[in-house]
C-alpha positions as CSV (number, residue, x, y, z in Angstrom):
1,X,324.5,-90.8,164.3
2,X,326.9,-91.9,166.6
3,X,326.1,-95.0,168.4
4,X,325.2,-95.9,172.0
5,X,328.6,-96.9,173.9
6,X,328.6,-101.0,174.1
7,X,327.1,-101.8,177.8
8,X,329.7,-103.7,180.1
9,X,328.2,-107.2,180.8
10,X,329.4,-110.0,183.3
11,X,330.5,-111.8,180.2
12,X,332.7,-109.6,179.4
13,X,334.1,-110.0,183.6
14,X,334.2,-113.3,182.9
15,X,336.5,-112.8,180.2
16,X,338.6,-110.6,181.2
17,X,339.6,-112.2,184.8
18,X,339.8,-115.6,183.1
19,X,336.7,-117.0,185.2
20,X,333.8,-118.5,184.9
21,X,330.1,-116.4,185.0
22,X,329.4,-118.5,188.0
23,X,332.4,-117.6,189.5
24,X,331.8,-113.6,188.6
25,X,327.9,-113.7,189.7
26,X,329.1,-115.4,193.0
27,X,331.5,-112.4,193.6
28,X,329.2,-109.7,192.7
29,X,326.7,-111.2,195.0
30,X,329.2,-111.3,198.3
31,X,328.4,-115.1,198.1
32,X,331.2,-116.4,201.1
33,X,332.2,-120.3,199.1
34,X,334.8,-117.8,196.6
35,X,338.9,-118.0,197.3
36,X,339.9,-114.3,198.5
37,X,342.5,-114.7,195.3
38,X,339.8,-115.2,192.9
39,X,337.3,-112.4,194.4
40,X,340.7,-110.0,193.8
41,X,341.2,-110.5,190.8
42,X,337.2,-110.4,189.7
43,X,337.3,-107.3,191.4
44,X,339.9,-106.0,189.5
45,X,337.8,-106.9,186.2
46,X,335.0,-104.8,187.5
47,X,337.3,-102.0,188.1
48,X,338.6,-101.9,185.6
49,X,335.8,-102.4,182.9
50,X,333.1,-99.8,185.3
51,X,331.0,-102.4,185.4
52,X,327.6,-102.0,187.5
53,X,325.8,-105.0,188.4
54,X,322.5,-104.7,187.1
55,X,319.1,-105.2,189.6
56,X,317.1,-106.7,187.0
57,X,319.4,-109.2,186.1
58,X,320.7,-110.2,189.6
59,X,316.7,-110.9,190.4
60,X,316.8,-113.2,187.4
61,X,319.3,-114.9,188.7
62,X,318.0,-116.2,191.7
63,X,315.7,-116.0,194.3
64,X,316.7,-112.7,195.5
65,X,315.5,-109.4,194.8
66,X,318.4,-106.9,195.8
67,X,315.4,-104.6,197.4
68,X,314.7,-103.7,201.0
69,X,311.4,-101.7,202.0
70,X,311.4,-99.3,204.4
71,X,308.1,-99.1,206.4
72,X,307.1,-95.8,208.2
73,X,304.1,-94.2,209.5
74,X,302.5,-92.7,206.9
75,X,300.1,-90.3,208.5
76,X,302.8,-89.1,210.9
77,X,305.5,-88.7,207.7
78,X,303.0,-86.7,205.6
79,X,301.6,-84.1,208.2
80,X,305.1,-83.6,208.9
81,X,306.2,-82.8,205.5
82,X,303.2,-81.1,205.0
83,X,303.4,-78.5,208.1
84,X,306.9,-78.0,206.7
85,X,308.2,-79.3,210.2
86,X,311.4,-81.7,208.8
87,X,311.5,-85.5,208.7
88,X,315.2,-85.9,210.5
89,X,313.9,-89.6,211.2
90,X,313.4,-90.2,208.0
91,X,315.8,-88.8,206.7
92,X,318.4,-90.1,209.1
93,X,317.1,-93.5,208.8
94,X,317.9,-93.2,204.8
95,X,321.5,-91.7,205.1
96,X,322.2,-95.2,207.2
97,X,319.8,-97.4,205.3
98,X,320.6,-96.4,201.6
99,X,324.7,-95.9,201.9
100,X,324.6,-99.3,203.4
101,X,322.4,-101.0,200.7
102,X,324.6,-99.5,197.8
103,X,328.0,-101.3,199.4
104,X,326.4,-104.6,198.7
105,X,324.3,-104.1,195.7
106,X,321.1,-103.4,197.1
107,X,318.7,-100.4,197.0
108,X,316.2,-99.1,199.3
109,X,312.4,-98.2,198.9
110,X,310.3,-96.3,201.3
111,X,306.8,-97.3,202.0
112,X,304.5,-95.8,203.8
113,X,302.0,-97.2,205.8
114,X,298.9,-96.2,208.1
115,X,299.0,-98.3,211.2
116,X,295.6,-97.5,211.8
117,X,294.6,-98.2,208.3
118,X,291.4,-100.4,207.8
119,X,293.1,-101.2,204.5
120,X,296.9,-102.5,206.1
121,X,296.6,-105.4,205.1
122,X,295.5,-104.9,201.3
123,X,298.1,-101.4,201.6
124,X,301.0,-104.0,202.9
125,X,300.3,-106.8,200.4
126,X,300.3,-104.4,197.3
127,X,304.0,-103.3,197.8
128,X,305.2,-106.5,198.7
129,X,303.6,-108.4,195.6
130,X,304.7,-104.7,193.5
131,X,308.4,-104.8,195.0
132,X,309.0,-108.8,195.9
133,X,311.5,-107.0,198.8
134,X,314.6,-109.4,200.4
135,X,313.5,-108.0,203.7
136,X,311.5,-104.9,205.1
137,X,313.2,-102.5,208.1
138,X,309.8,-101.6,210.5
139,X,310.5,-98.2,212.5
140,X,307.9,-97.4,215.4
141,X,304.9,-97.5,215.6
142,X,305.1,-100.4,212.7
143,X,308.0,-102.5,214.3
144,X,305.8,-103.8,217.2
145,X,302.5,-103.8,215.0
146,X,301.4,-108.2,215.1
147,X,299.6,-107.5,212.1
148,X,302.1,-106.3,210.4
149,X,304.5,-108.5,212.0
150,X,302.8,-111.1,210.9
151,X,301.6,-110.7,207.5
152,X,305.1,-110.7,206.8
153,X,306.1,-113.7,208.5
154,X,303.4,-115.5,206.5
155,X,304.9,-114.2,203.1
156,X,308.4,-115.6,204.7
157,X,310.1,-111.9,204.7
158,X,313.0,-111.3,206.6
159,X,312.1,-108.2,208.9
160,X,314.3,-106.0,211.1
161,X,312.3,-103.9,213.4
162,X,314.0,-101.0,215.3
163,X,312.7,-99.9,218.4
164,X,311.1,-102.7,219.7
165,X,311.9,-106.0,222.0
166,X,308.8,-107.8,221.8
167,X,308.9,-111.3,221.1
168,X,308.0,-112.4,217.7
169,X,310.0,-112.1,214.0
170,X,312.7,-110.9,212.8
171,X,315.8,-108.8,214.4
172,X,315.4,-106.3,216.8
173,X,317.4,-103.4,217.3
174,X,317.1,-100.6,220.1
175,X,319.1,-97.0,220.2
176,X,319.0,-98.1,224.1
177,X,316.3,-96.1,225.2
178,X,316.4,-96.5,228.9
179,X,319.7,-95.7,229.5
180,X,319.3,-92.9,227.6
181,X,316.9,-91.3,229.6
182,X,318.7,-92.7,232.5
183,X,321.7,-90.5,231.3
184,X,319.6,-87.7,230.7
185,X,318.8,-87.7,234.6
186,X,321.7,-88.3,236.3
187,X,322.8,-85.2,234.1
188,X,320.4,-83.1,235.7
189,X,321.3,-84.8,239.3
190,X,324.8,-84.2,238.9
191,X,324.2,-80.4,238.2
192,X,321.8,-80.3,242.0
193,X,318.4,-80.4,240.7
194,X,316.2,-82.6,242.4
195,X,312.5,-82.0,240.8
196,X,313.4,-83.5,237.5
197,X,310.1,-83.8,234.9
198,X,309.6,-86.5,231.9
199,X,307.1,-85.0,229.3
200,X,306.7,-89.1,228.0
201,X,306.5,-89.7,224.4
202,X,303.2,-91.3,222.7
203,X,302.1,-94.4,224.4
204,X,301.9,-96.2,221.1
205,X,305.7,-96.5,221.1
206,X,307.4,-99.4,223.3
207,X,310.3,-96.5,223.4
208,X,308.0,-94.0,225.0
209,X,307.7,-96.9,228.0
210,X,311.9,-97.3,228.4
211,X,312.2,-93.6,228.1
212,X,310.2,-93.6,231.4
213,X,311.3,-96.6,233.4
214,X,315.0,-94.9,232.7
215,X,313.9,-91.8,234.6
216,X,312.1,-93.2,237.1
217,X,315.1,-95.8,238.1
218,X,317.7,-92.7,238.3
219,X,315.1,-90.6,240.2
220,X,314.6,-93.3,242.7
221,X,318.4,-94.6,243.0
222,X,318.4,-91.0,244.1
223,X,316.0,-91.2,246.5
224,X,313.7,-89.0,245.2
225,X,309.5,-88.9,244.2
226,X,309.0,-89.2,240.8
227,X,305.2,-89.4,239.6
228,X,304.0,-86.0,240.1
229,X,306.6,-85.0,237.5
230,X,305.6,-87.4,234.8
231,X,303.8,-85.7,232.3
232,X,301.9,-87.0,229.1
233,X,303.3,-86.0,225.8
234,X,302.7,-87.5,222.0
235,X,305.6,-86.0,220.0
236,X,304.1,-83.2,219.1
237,X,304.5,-79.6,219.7
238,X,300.9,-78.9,221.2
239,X,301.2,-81.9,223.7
240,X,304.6,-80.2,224.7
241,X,303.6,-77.1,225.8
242,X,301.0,-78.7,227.5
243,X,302.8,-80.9,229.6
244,X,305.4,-78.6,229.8
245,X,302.9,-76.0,231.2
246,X,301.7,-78.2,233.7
247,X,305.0,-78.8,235.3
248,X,305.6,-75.8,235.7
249,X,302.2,-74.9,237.6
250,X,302.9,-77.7,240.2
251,X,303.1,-76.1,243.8
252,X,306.8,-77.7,243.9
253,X,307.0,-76.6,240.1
254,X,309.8,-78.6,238.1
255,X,313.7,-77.3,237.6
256,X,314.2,-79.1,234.7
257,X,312.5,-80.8,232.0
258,X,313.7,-84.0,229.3
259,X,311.2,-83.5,226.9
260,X,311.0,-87.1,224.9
261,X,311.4,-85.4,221.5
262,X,312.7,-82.2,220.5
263,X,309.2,-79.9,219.5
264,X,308.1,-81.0,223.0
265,X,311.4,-79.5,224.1
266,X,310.9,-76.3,221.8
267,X,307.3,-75.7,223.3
268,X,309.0,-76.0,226.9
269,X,311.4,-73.4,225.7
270,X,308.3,-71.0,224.7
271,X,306.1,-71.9,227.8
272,X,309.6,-70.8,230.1
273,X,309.4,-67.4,227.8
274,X,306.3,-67.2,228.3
275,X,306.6,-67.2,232.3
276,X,309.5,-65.1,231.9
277,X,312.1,-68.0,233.4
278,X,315.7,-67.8,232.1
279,X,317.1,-71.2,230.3
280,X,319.2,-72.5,232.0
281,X,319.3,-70.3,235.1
282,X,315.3,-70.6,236.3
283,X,315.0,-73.9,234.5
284,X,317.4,-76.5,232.6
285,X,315.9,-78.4,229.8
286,X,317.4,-81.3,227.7
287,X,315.9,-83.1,224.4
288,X,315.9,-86.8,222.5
289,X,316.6,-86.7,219.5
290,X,319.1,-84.0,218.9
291,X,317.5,-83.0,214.9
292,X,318.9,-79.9,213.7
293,X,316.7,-77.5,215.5
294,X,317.8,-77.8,218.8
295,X,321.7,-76.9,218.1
296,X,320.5,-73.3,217.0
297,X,318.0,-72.4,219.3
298,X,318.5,-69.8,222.3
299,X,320.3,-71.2,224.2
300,X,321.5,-74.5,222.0
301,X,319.9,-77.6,223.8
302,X,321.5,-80.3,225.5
303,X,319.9,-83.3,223.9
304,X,320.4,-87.3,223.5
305,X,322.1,-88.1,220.4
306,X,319.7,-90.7,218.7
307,X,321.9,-92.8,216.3
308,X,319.0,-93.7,213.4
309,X,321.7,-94.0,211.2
310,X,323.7,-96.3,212.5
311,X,320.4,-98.2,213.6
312,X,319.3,-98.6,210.0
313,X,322.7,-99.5,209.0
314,X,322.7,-102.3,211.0
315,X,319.2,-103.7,210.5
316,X,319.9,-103.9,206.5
317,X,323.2,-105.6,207.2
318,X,321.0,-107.9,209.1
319,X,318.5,-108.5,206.8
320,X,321.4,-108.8,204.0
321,X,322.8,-111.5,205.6
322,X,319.4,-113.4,206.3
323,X,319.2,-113.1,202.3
324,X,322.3,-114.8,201.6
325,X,321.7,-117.8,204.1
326,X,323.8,-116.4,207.2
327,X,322.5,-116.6,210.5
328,X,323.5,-113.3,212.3
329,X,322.4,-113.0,215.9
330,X,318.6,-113.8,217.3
331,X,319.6,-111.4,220.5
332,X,317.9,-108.0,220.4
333,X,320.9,-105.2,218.8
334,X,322.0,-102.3,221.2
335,X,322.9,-99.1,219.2
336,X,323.8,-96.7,222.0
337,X,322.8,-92.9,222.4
338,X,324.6,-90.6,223.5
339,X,323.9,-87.5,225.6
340,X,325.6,-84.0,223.9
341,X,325.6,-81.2,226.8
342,X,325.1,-77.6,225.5
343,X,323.9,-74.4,226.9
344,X,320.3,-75.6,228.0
345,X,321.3,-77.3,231.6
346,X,323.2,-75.9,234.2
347,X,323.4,-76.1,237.9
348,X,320.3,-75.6,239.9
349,X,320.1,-72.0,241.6
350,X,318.7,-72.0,245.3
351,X,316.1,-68.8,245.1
352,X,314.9,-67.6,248.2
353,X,310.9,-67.8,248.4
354,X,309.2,-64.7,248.5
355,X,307.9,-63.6,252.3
């Protein structure tokens, strides 16, 4: 039987770069008191020899765990994956998250959560005590949850929460909602339409709130009335065509749309079928979130770019730096969006009214 190839240790690091364990442990674990000379050439060891750094052994080590949790809304995640509808946040928030973890040794878990949940607490506490994490990332509606928040402040859990400002724990990151919207508008005011509608995003979600204080201030730098064309949304399809629908009814009916997630822009793009109005000629319409959907629709919608990725990148390079005793910024992290024009906005056509 031929046996098991012999496992590459840190011993045998050690022994090969001429240093001590110390001095090899300390490299691996991007510790900052090691000479740039001495982390070459004990990364050159490791190169050489394909040695991986084990998890187990780096938690026995020391007082760090090499694990972040990722917290999301559990009851929002699973009827998505459910209906078959696509988790882009997700799975954006893991291509940034994850890749970045792997550079410095660490691995990512998701958890997910009920922020409703009569049981948070007891959920929350079982994964901590079950994963013993470095730090937890909180994505909305959990990053400005106090009991939440809080819970892990009292277990002394470094915490990176996107999408939310509020006072309290941890590092805050926003993908710079208000301008966003703010971009959005001054698109559409830029192609001549002046009855500009926001279908608004669930009020559970501080970003839901920028989204519509960005609007508002481009609609009245241009002079213009505003809250007639605010409509209520929650994300979701259903609440989409129903705003949507009722923007469209208004006696001084809407010319274009930003729909504060992209299935609320889909069911606008169905309610303007169903009225028989052309996008973008009878009306223009523009999406957050930019998921693949919207790029092959009919027409391809113009659509702010949310950059989850990078967002996630950044709050585990935060919370990996909290782990190893650096102090990173306190001040809330702006990871801009970007607006993508496409075929779904154009310039507004001046109809005459039927006599």
């Amino acid at each position: 039987m031929a046996r098991r190839p012999q496992a590459i240790t840190i011993k045998h690091v050690a022994a090969d770069a001429g240093v001590s364990l110390q001095t090899v442990s300390r490299v691996i674990n991007k510790e900052t008191n090691v000479r740039p000379e001495m982390q070459e050439r004990v990364q050159a060891s490791i190169d050489k020899l394909g040695y991986v750094p084990s998890i187990a052994a780096q938690r026995m080590s020391g007082s760090r765990s090499y694990l972040i949790v990722a917290l999301n809304d559990r009851e929002r995640t699973v009827a998505d994956w459910r209906e078959r509808q696509g988790t882009d946040w997700v799975d954006q928030m893991l291509l940034g998250g994850m890749l970045t973890c792997a550079e410095h040794g660490y691995r990512m878990i998701v958890e997910l959560v009920d922020t409703h949940s009569d049981h948070i607490e007891r959920e929350l506490m079982a994964a901590i005590a079950a994963l013993q994490p470095d730090g937890v990332l909180l994505t909305p509606p959990h990053s400005h949850n106090a009991k939440i928040i809080d819970l892990l402040e009292a277990h002394k859990i470094i915490i990176a929460r996107i999408g939310s400002l509020r006072e309290g724990s941890g590092f805050r990151l926003t993908m710079d909602d208000e301008r966003a919207a703010r971009l959005a508008t001054e698109h559409l005011l830029e192609l001549g339409h002046r009855r500009i509608g926001l279908i608004a995003g669930s009020p559970e979600y501080e970003l839901s709130h920028w989204r519509v204080d960005g609007w508002r201030a481009a609609m009245t730098a241009a002079g213009l009335a505003a809250e007639d064309l605010l409509a209520p949304g929650d994300f979701s399809f259903e609440s989409g065509w129903t705003a949507a629908g009722h923007l469209l009814d208004l006696a001084d009916p809407a010319t274009a749309i930003i729909a504060s997630s992209d299935r609320m822009a889909l069911a606008t793009l169905d309610q303007a079928r169903k009225r028989g109005l052309e996008v973008p000629d009878d009306l223009s319409v523009i999406s957050f979130d930019d998921t693949p959907i919207v790029r092959f629709t009919q027409p391809p919608l113009t659509a702010i770019d949310q950059p989850i990725a990078n967002a996630a990148a950044q709050a585990v390079e935060l919370i990996i730096a909290g782990a190893a005793g650096r102090n990173p910024t306190t001040e809330p992290v702006i990871v801009p969006a970007a607006l993508i024009p496409r075929k779904s906005t154009a310039t507004r056509k001046v109809r005459d009214k039927p006599s």
